[in-house]
C-alpha positions in Angstrom: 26.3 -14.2 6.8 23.8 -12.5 4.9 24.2 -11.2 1.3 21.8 -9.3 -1.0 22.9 -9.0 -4.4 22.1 -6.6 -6.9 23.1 -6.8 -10.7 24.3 -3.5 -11.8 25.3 -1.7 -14.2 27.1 1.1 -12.3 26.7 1.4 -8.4 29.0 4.2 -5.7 28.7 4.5 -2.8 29.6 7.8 -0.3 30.1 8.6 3.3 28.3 11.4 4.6 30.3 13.3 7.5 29.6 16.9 8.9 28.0 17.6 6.0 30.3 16.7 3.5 29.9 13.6 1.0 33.0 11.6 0.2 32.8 8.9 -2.7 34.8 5.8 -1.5 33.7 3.3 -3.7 32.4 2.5 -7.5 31.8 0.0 -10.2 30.5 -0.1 -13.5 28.6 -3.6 -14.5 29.0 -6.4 -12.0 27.5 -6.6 -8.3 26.2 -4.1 -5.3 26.8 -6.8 -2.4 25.0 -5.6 0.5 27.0 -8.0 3.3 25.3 -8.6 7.0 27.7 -10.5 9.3 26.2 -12.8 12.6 27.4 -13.5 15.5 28.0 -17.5 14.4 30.3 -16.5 10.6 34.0 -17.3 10.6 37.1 -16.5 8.0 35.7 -20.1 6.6 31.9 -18.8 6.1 33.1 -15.4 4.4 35.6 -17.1 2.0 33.0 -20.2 1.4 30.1 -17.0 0.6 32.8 -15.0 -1.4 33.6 -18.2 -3.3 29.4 -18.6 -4.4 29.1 -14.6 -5.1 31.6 -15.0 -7.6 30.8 -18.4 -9.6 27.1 -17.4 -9.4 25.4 -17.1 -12.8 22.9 -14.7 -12.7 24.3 -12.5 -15.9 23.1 -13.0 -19.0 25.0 -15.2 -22.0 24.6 -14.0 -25.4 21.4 -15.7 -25.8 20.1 -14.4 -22.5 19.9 -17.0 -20.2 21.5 -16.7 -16.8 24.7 -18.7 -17.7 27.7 -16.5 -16.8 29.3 -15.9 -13.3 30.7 -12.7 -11.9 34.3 -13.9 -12.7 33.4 -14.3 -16.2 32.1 -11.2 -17.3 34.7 -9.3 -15.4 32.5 -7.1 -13.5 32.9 -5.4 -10.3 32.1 -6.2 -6.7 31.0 -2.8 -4.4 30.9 -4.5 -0.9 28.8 -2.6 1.7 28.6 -3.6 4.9 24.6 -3.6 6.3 24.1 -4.8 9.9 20.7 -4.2 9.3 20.2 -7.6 7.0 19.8 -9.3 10.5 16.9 -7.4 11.8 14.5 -8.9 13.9 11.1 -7.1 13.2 8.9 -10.3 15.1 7.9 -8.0 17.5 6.5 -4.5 17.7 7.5 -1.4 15.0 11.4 -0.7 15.5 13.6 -3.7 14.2 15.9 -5.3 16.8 19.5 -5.8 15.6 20.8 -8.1 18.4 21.1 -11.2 15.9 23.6 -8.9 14.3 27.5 -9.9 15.1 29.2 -6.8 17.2 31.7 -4.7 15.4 34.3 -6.6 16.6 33.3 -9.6 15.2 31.9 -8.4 11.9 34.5 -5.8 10.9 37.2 -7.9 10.4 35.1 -10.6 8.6 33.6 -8.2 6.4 37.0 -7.5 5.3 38.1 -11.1 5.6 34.8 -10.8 2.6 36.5 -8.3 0.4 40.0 -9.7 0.3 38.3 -13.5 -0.3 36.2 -12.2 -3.6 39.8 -10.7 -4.7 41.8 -13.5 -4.0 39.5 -15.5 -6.1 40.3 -13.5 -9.0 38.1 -10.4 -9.1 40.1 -7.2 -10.9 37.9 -5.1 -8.9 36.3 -5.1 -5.7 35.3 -1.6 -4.3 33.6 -1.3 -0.8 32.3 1.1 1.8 33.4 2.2 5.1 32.1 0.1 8.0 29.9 1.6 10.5 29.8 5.0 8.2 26.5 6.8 7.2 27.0 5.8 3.5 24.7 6.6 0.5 24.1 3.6 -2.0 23.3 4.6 -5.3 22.8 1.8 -8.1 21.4 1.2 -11.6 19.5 -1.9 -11.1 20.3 -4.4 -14.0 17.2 -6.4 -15.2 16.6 -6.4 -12.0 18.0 -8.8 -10.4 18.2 -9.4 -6.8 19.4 -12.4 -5.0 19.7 -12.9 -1.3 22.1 -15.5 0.2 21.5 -16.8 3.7 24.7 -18.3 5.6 23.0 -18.0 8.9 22.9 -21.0 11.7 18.5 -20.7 13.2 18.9 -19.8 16.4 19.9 -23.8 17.9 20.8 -25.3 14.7 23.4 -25.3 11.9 23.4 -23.2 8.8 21.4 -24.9 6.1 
């Protein structure tokens, strides 16, 4: 699995069908988890990455150093689910998404995700739709981005 994650003060996100906009998710201050699943993760992988998102101190304490976790501040998680973390771009101008797991695979995982960062004591964890056209909008806080690798090489095991 691959994870990008944003600190954020407020984040939504909508699905855009025929035309019309839908909001299906939104948090206030907490994390924008941008969540790309390969062909290798398992129900262990996403609960083992849900488990790091949420004890990860990257928010500020009162004296501003990075000393609090997600599950101490009691901030939000908007999971949305982004294939396109797994592009291969190696070769030529138009990214490759075959190191991406198929919908089949990464669906359920992704929701496997969602239900992990609750279980481990998250009040709220928001998320998109899988496999809609979906419109992010966030209010970066900082910023700070972090991105998480799970993700076996090709031939090996994950680091």
């Amino acid at each position: 699995m691959r994870a990008v994650l944003q600190r954020v003060s407020a984040a939504s996100v909508d699905v855009v069908e025929e035309g019309a906009r839908t909001r299906v998710g939104e948090i206030g201050p907490g994390l924008l988890i941008l969540l790309g699943v390969g062909p290798t993760d398992t129900a262990q992988t996403s609960r083992e990455l849900a488990e790091k998102i949420v004890n990860m101190r990257i928010f500020a304490d009162d004296r501003g150093r990075f000393d609090q976790s997600l599950l101490q501040t009691g901030g939000g998680a908007l999971v949305v689910s982004q294939f396109t973390l797994f592009a291969d771009t190696r070769r030529g101008r138009r990214p490759a998404f075959t190191e991406a797991a198929p919908p089949a695979l990464a669906e359920p995982l992704y929701a496997q995700f969602c239900a992990a960062l609750a279980a481990a004591g998250l009040a709220q964890v928001e998320r998109g739709r899988f496999g809609a056209h979906m419109e992010v909008a966030l209010v970066n806080d900082g910023p700070v981005t972090v991105w998480l690798d799970t993700a076996a090489p090709a031939g090996g095991q994950a680091p």
